[in-house]
ROSE-4610 file (N, C-alpha, C; in Angstrom, 1 decimal, always signed):
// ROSE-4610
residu = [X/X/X/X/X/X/X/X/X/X/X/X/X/X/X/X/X/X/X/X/X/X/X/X/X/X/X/X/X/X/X/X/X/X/X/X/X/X/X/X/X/X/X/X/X/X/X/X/X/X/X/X/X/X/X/X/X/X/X/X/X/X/X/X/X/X/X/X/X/X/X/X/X/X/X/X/X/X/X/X/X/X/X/X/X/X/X/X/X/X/X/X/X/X/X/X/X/X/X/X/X/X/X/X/X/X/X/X/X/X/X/X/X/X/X/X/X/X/X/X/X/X/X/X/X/X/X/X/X/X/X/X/X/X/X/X/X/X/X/X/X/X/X/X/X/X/X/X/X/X/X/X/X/X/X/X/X/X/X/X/X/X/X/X/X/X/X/X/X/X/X/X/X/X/X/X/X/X/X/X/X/X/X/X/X/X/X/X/X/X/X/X/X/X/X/X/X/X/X/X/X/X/X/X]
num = [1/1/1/2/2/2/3/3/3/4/4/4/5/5/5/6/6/6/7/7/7/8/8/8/9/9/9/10/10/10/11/11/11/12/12/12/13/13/13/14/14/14/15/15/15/16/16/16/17/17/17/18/18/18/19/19/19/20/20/20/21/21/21/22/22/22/23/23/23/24/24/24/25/25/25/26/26/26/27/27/27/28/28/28/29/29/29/30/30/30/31/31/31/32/32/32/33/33/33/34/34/34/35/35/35/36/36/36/37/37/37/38/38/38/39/39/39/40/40/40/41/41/41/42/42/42/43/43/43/44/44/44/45/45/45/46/46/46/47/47/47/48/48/48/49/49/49/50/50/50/51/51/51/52/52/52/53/53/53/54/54/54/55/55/55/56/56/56/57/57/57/58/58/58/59/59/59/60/60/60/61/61/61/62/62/62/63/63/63/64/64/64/65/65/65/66/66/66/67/67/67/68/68/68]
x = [+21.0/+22.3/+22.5/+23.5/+23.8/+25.0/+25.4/+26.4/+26.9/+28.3/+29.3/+29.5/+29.8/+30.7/+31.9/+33.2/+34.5/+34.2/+35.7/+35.9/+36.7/+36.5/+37.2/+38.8/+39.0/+40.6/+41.0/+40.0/+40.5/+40.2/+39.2/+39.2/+39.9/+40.7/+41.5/+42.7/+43.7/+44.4/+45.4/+45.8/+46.0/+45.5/+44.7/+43.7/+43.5/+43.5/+42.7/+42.1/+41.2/+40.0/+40.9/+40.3/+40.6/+41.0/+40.6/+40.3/+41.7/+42.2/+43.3/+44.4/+44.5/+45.7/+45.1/+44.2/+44.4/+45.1/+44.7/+45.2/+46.8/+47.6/+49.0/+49.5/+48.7/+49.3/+49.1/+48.4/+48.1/+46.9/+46.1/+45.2/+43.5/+42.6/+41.5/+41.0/+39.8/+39.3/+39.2/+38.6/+38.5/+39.1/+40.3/+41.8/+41.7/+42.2/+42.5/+41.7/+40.1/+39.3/+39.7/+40.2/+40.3/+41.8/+42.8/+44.0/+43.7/+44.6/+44.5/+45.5/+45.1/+45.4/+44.5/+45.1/+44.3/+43.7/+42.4/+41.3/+40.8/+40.4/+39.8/+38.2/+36.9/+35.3/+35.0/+34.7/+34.2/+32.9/+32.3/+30.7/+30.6/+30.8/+30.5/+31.3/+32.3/+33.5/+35.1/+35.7/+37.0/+37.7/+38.4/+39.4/+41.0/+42.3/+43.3/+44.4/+44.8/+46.1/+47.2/+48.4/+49.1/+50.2/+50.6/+51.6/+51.2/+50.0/+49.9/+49.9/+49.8/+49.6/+51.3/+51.8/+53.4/+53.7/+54.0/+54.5/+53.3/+52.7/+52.3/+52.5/+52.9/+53.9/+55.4/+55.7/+57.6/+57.1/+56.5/+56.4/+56.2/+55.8/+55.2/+56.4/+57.7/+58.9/+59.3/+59.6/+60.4/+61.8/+63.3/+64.2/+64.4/+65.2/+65.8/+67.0/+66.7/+68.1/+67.3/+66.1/+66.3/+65.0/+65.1/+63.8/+63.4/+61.9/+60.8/+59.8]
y = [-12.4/-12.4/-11.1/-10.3/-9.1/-8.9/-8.3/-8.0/-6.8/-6.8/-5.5/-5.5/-4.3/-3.9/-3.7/-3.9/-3.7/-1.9/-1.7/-0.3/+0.3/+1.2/+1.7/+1.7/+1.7/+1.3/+0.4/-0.7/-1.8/-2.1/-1.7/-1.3/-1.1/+0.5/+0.8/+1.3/+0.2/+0.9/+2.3/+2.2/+3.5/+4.8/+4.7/+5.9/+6.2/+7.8/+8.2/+9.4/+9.3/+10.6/+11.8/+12.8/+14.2/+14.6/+13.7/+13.9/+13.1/+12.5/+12.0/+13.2/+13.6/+14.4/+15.8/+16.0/+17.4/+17.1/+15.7/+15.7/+15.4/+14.8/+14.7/+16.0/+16.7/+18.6/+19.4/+19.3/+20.2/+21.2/+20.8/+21.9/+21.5/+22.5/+21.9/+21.3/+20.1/+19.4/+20.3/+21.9/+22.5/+23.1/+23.2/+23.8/+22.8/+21.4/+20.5/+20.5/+20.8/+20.9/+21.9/+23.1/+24.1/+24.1/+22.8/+22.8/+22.1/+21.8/+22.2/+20.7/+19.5/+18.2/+17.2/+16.6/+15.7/+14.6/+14.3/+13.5/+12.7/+11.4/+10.4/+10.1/+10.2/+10.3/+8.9/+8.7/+7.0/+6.9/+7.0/+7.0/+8.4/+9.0/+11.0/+10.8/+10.1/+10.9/+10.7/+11.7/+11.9/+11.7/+11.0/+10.0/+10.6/+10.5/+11.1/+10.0/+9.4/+8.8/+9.5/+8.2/+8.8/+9.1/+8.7/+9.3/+10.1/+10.9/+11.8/+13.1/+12.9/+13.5/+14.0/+12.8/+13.4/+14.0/+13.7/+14.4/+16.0/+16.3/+17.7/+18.2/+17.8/+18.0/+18.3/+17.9/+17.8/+18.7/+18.4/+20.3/+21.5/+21.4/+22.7/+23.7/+22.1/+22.6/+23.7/+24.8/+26.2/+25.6/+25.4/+25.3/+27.1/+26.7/+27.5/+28.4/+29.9/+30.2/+30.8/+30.0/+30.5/+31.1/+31.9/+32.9/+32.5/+32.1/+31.9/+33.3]
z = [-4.5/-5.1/-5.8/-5.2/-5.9/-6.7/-7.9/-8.3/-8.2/-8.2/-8.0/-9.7/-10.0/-11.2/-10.6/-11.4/-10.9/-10.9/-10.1/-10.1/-11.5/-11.6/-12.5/-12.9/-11.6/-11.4/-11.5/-11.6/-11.7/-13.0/-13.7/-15.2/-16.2/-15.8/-16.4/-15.4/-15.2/-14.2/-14.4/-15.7/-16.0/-15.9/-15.6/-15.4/-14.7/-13.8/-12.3/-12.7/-11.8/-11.6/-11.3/-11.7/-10.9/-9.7/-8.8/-6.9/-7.1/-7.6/-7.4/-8.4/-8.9/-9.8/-9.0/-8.4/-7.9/-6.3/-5.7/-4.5/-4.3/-5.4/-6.3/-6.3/-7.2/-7.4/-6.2/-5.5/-4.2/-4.7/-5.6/-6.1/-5.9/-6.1/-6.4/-7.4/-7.1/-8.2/-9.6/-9.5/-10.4/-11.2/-10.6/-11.0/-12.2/-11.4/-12.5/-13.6/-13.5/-14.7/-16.4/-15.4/-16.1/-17.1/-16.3/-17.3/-18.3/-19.0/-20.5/-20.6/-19.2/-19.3/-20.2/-21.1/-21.4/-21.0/-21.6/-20.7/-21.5/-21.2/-21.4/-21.1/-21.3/-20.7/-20.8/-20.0/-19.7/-18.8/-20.0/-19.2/-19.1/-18.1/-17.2/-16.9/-16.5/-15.3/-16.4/-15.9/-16.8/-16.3/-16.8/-16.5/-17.2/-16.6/-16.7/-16.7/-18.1/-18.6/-17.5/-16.8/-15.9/-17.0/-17.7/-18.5/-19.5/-19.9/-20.5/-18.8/-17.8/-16.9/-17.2/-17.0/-16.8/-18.1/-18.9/-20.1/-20.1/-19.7/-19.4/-18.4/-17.5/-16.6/-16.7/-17.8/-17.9/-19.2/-20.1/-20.7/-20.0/-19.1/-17.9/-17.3/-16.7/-15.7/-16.6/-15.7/-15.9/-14.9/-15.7/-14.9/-14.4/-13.2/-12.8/-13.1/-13.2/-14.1/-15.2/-16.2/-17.1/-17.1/-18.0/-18.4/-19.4/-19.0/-20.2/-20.0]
């Protein structure tokens, strides 16, 4: 008789890995390392709040037109 641990996703469903918000952004895993998103560590792997993903994202948009 073996046991599974649930998945992480199923853990915290709020939460997704990097391999997922870099395959979202079009970027590499590393890219996403290097921003300045905040993160969650659960165990070794970092884990990424989807609504702190977005609200760093909607601080980021440059509209059009204007000059930053």
């Amino acid at each position: 008789m073996t046991r599974t641990l649930p998945q992480t996703s199923e853990l915290f469903p709020d939460l997704v890995d990097k391999a997922a918000i870099a395959r979202s952004l079009g970027v590499h895993t590393k890219t996403v390392e290097r921003l300045d998103i905040p993160y969650t560590t659960v165990g070794r792997k970092r884990l990424y709040r989807l609504g702190d993903v977005r609200a760093w994202l909607d601080a980021r948009v440059v509209q059009r037109g204007s000059a930053q």
